[in-house]
C-alpha positions in Angstrom: -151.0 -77.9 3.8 -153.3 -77.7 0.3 -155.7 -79.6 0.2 -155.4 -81.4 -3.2 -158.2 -83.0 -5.4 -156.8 -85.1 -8.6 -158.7 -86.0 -11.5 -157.5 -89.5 -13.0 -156.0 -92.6 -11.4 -153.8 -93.7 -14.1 -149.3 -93.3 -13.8 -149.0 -89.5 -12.9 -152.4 -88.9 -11.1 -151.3 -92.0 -9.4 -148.0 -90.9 -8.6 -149.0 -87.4 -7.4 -151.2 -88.8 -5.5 -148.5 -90.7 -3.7 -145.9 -88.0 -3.4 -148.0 -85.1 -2.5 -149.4 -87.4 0.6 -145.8 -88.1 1.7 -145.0 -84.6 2.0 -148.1 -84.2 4.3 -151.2 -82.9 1.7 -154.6 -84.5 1.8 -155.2 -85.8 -1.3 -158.5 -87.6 -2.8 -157.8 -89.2 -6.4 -160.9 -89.7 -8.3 -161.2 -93.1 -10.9 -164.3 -93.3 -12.8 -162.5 -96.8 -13.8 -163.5 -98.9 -10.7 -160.9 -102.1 -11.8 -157.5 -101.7 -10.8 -154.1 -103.3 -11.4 -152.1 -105.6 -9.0 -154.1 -108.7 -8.7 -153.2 -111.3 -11.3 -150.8 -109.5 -13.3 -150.9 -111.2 -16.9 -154.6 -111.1 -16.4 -154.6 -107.5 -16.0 -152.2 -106.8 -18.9 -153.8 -109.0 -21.3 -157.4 -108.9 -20.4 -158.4 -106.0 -19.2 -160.4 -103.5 -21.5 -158.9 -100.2 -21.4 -159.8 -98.4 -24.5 -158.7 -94.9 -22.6 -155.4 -96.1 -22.1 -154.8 -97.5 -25.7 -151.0 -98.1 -24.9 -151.5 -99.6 -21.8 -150.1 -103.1 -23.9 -147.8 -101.1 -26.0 -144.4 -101.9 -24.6 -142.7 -99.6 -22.6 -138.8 -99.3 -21.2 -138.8 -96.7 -18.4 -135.9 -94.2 -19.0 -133.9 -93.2 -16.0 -135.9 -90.2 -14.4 -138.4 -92.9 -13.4 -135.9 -94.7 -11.5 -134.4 -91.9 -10.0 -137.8 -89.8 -9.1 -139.1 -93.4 -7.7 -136.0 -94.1 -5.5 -136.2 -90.2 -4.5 -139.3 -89.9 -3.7 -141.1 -93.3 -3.0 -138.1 -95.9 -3.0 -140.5 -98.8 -1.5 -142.3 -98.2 -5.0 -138.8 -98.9 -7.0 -138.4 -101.8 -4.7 -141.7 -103.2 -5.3 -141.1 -103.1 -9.3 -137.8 -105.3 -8.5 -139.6 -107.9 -6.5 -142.7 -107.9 -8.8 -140.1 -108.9 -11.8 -138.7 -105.3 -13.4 -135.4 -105.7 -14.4 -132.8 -102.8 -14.5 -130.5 -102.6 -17.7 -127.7 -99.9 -17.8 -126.5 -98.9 -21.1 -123.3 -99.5 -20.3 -123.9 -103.4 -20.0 -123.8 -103.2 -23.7 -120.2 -103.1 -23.4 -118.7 -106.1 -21.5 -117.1 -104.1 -18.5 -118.1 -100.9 -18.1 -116.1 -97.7 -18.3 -114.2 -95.6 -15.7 -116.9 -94.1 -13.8 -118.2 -90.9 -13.9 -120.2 -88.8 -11.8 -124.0 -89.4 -13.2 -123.0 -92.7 -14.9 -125.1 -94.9 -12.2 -128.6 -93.4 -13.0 -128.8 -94.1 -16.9 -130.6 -97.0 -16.3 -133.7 -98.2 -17.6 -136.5 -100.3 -15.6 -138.0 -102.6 -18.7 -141.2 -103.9 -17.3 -144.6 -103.6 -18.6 -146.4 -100.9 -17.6 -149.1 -102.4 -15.7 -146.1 -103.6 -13.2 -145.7 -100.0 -12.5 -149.0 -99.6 -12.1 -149.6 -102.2 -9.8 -146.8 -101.1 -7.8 -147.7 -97.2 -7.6 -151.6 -98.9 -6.4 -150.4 -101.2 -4.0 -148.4 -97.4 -2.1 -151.6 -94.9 -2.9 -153.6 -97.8 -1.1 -150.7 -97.5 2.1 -150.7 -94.3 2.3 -153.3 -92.9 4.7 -153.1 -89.3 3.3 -154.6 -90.1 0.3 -158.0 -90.8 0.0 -159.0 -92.8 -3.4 -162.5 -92.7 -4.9 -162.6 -95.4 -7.4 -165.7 -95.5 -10.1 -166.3 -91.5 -9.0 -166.6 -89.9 -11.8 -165.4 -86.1 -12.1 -168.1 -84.3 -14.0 -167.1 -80.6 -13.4 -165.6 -78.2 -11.5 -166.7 -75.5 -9.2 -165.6 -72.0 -10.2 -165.7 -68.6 -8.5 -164.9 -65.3 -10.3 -162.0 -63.7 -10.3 -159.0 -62.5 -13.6 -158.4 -65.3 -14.1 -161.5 -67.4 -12.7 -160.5 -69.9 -9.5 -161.5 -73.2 -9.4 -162.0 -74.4 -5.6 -162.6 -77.8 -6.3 -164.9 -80.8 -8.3 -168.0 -82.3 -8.4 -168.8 -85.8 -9.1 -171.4 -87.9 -10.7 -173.0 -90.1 -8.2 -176.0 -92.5 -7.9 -177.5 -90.9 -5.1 -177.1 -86.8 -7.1 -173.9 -84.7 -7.4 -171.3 -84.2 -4.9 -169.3 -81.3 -4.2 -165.5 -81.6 -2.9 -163.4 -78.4 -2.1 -159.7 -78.2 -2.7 -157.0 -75.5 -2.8 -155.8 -76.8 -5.9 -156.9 -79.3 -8.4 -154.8 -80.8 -10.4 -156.0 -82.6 -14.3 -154.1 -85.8 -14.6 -157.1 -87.4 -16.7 -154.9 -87.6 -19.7 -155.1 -86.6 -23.1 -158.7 -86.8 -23.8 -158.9 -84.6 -20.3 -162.6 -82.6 -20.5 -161.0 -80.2 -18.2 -160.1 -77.8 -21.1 -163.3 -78.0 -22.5 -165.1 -77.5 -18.9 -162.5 -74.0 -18.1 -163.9 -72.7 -21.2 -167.1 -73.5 -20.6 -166.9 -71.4 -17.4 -165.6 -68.6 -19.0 -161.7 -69.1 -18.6 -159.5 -67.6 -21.3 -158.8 -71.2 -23.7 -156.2 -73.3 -23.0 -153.4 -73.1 -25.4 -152.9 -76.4 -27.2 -150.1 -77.2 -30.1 -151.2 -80.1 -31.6 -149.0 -82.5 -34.3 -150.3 -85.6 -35.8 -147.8 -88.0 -36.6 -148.9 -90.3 -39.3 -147.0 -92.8 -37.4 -148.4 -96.6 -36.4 -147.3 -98.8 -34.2 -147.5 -103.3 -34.0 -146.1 -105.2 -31.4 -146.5 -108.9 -30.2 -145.8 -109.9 -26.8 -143.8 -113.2 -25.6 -142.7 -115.4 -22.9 -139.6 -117.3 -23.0 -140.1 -120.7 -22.2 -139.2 -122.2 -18.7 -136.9 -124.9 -20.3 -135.7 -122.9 -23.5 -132.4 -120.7 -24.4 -132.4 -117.7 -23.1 -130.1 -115.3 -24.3 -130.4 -114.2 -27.7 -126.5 -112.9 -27.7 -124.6 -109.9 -28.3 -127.6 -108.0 -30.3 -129.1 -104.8 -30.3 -132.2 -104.0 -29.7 -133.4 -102.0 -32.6 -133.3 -102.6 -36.4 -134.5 -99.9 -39.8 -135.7 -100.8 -43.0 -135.9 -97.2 -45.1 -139.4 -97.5 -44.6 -140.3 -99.3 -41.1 -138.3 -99.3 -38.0 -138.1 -102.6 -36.1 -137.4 -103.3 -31.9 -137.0 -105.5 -29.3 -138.5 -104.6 -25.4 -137.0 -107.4 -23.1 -139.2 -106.6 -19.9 -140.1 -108.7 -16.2 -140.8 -112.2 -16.1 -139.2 -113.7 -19.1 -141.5 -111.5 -21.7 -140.7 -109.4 -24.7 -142.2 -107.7 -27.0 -141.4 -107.2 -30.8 -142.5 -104.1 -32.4 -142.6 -102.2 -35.2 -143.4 -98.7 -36.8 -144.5 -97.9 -40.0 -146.0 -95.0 -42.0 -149.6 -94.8 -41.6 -150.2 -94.4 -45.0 -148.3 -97.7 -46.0 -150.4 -99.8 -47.9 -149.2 -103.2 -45.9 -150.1 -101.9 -42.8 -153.6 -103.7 -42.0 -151.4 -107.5 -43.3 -148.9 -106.8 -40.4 -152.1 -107.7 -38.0 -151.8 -111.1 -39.2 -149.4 -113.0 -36.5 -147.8 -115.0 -39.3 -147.1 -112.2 -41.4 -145.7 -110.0 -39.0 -143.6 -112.7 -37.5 -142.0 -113.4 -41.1 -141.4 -109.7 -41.2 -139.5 -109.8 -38.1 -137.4 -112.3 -38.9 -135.9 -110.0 -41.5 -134.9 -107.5 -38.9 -131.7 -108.6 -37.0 -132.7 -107.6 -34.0 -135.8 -109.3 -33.8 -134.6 -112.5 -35.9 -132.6 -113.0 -32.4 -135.3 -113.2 -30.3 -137.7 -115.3 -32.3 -134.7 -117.6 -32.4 -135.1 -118.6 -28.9 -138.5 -120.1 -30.0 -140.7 -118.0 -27.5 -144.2 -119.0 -26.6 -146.7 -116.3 -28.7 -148.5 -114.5 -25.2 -150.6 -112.0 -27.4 -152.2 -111.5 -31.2 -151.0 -108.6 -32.6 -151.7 -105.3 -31.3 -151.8 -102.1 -33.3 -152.0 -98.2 -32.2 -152.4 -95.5 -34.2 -153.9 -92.1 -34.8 -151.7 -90.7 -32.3 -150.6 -86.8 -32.2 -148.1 -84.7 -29.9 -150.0 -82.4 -27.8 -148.8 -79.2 -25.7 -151.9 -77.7 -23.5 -151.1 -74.7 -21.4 -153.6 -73.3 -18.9 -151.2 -70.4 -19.6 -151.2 -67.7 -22.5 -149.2 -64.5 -22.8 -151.4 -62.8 -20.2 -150.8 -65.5 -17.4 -152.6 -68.1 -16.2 -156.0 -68.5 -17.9 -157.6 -70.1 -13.9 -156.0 -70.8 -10.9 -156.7 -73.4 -8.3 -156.0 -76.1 -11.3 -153.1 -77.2 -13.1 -152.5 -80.2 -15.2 -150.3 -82.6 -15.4 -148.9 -85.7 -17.2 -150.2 -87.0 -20.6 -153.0 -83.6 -19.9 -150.2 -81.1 -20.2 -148.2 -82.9 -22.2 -148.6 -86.0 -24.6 -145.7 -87.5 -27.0 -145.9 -90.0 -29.6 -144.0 -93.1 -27.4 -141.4 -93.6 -30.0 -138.5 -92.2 -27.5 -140.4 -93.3 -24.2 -140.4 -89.5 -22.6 -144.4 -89.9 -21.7 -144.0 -91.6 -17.8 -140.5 -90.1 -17.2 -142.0 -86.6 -17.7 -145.2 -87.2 -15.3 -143.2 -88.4 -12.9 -140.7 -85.3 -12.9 -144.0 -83.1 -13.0 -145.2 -85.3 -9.5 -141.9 -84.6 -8.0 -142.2 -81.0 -8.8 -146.1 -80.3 -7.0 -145.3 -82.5 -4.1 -142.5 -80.0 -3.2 -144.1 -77.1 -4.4 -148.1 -77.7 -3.9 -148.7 -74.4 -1.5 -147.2 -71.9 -3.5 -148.8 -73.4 -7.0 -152.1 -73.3 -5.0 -151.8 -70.0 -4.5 -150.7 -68.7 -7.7 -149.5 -71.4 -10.5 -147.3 -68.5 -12.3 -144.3 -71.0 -11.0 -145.7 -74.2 -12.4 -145.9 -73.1 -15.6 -142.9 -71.1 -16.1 -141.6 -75.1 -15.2 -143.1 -76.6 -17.1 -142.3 -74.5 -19.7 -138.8 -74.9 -19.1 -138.3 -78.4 -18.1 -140.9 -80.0 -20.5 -141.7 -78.0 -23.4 -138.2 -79.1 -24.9 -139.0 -82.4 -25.1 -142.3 -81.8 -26.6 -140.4 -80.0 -28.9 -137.6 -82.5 -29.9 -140.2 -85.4 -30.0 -142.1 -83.2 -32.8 -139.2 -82.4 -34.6 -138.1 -86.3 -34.1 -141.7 -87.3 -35.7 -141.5 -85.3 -38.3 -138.1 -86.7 -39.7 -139.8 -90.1 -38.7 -142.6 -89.7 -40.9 -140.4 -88.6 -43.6 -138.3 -91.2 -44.0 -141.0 -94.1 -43.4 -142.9 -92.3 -46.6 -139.4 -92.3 -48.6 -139.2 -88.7 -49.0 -136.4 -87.8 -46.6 -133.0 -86.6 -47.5 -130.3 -88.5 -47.5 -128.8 -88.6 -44.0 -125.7 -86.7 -43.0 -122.9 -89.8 -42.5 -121.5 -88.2 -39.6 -124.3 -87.8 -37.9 -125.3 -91.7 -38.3 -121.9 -93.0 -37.7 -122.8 -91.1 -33.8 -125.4 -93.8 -33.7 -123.0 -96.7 -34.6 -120.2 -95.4 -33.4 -121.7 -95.1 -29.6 -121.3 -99.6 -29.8 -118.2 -99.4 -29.9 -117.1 -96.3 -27.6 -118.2 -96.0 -24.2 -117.8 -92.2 -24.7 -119.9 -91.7 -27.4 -122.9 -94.1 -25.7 -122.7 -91.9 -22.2 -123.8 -89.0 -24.8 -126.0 -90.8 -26.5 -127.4 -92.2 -23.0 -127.5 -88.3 -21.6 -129.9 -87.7 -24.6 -131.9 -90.9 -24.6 -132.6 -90.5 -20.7 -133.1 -86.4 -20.6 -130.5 -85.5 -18.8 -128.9 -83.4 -21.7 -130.0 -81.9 -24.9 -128.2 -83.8 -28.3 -126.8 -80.2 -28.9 -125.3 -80.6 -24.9 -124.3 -84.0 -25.3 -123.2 -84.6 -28.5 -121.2 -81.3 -28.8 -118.5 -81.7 -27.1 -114.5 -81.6 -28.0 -114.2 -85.1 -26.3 -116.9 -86.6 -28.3 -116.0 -85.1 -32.0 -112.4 -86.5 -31.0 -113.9 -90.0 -30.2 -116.3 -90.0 -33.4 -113.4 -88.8 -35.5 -111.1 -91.3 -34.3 -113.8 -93.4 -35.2 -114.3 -92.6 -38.6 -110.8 -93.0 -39.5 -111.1 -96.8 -38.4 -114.1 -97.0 -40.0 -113.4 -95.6 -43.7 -115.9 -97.4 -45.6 -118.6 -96.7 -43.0 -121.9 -95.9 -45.1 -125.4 -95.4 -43.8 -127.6 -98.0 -44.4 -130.1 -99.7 -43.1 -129.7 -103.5 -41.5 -133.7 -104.3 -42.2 -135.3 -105.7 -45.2 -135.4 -103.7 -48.6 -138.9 -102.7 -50.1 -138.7 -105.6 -52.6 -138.0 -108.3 -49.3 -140.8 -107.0 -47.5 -143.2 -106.9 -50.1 -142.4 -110.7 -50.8 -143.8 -111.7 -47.6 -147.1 -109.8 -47.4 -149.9 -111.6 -49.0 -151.6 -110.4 -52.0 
């Protein structure tokens, strides 16, 4: 069995952690953060300082290859996210029975929680599980290399009080995120460079979090969760224990941007966005000021180039191989399938990580991919200067409320089970759109948000 060192105790490091020590490798995690989550909950999630983890009180819905890695691989986790007050939503229960079933149909499900529930939960195993050993408040300050084409790293050292420790490892893996200093430290040791694809996407994100009250309504009614201006997009994350969060996405170079900050003023904005108007309705109890995120990029970082692997002994994984802008939620399904993947396949990545990243290359790199490509028409249309968008290619969108066919495609995209080319492309589905169209005559895309002129109205001068 490899022994296995990992740098960085947030979601994946944390999950690897936990799967590679189920199937029998002895693992030590290394934290330099010595706080972790599980204690008090709210006071984690809305106290805690965490300016690595700058979405950490972003909201989050978990698409279905969390669910189904989790019940795979560590179902006392998926268990423990139930009882700690995760709720499951299938996207069928949009509709009110659901359709015929289909093989596949009981996995698109999403877990809506906040993500230090998750994290709590993933803790609360790594801390069960006697294979892994967990070093909290060590920090990784290097790795030790031995020569070689390409160079092999045979473990890290750390930064203690007392001087610099050593600790050997058949294979190392970087889960320290996307401000990892692994890349920088390989290069440093004379490694071929990583190769990183980088896209900024001029995209920011505001979100307020709330409770529903104890002795309030409840249920907003028969209302989507996400409304569109041309120029923001607006969303609701219903998530554990009676909290919500409303958010929304504008251009980073829109001038309004800094008002939205202003609880008052982004509430009043809401309110012209049908899916949040709901919500508000139920007079929640405010749980948070408003929190903004930007500057964010898409990121691809291979410790692979056309000549191989630039090291062995170290691969990377999660938000370090690969980081998306959270607009479509891929970030934690995709560390997760990348856990899954070394806990079955540790030995033979230790010995030579060829394998691993002709994986990754094939399972994640189209994501990173479609996210860019997603961004990009994003930014465009939040600056104004898109095209004007194909009208059967937005009736897929509302046509997929009304026909269960049409949302299990939409559903196969949203939770990466197919590609939209996959999904969307088939005979069944062009039947059911067309079908739909013809009902629908008059059907013209357009927004359900607040015009320019509306929004402008509400922003203070």
């Amino acid at each position: 069995m490899a022994r296995v060192a990992i740098i960085g105790g947030g979601i994946s490091g944390l999950a690897t952690a936990l799967m590679l020590g189920r199937q029998g490798h002895p693992v030590t995690l290394f934290e330099q953060e010595t706080r972790q989550a599980g204690h008090d909950l709210d006071q984690d999630f809305h106290h805690w300082n965490r300016p690595r983890v700058p979405q950490a009180d972003q909201p989050h819905s978990f698409l279905a290859p969390v669910r189904t890695v989790l019940r795979a691989e560590a179902p006392d986790v998926h268990a423990d996210l139930l009882a700690r007050g995760a709720r499951e939503y299938h996207d069928f229960d949009w509709f009110e029975e659901h359709p015929p079933h289909r093989a596949g149909d009981e996995d698109l499900i999403t877990l809506r929680t906040r993500r230090i529930v998750l994290e709590a939960a993933l803790t609360a195993a790594v801390e069960r599980e006697p294979a892994v050993d967990v070093r909290r408040g060590e920090r990784v300050t290097g790795l030790t290399v031995t020569g070689g084409r390409p160079p092999r790293i045979t473990g890290v050292r750390t930064g203690l009080r007392t001087g610099v420790a050593t600790h050997p490892a058949d294979l190392v893996v970087d889960a320290a995120g996307r401000r990892s200093p692994v890349p920088g430290w390989l290069v440093e040791a004379g490694c071929r460079p990583p190769v990183v694809d980088s896209h900024r996407t001029g995209i920011a994100y505001l979100c307020r979090w709330y409770r529903l009250r104890a002795d309030g309504p409840r249920d907003p009614g028969r209302v989507r969760t996400g409304s569109a201006a041309e120029f923001a997009l607006a969303g609701v994350f219903p998530s554990d224990n009676d909290t919500f969060a409303l958010s929304m996405v504008v251009s980073t170079a829109d001038p309004t941007r800094g008002a939205l900050t202003d609880p008052a003023v982004f509430e009043a904005v809401a309110r012209r966005f049908p899916a949040c108007a709901a919500w508000l309705e139920l007079d929640p109890e405010p749980r948070s000021p408003v929190l903004a995120m930007a500057g964010l990029d898409n990121r691809w970082t291979s410790l692979a180039d056309a000549a191989g692997p630039v090291v062995t002994g170290l691969v990377n994984a999660g938000d370090s191989i690969v980081h998306t802008n959270p607009t479509l939620g891929h970030g934690v399904a995709l560390g997760l399938r990348t856990a899954q993947y070394l806990a079955h396949h540790a030995d033979e990545v230790a010995a030579d990580p060829t394998g691993y990243h002709a994986w990754t290359t094939r399972s994640l790199r189209p994501v990173f991919d479609d996210q860019v490509a997603a961004d990009r028409a994003n930014e465009q249309r939040l600056k104004g200067t898109s095209a004007a968008p194909d009208r059967r290619a937005a009736a897929l969108a509302a046509c997929a409320f009304d026909d269960p066919v049409v949302m299990r495609a939409r559903a196969h995209v949203r939770h990466l089970v197919h590609s939209a080319d996959h999904a969307y492309g088939t005979e069944e589905v062009d039947r059911h759109l067309t079908a739909w169209l013809a009902a629908h005559p008059d059907f013209t895309p357009a927004p359900d948000g607040p015009t320019r002129a509306q929004w402008d109205a509400l922003i203070p001068v």
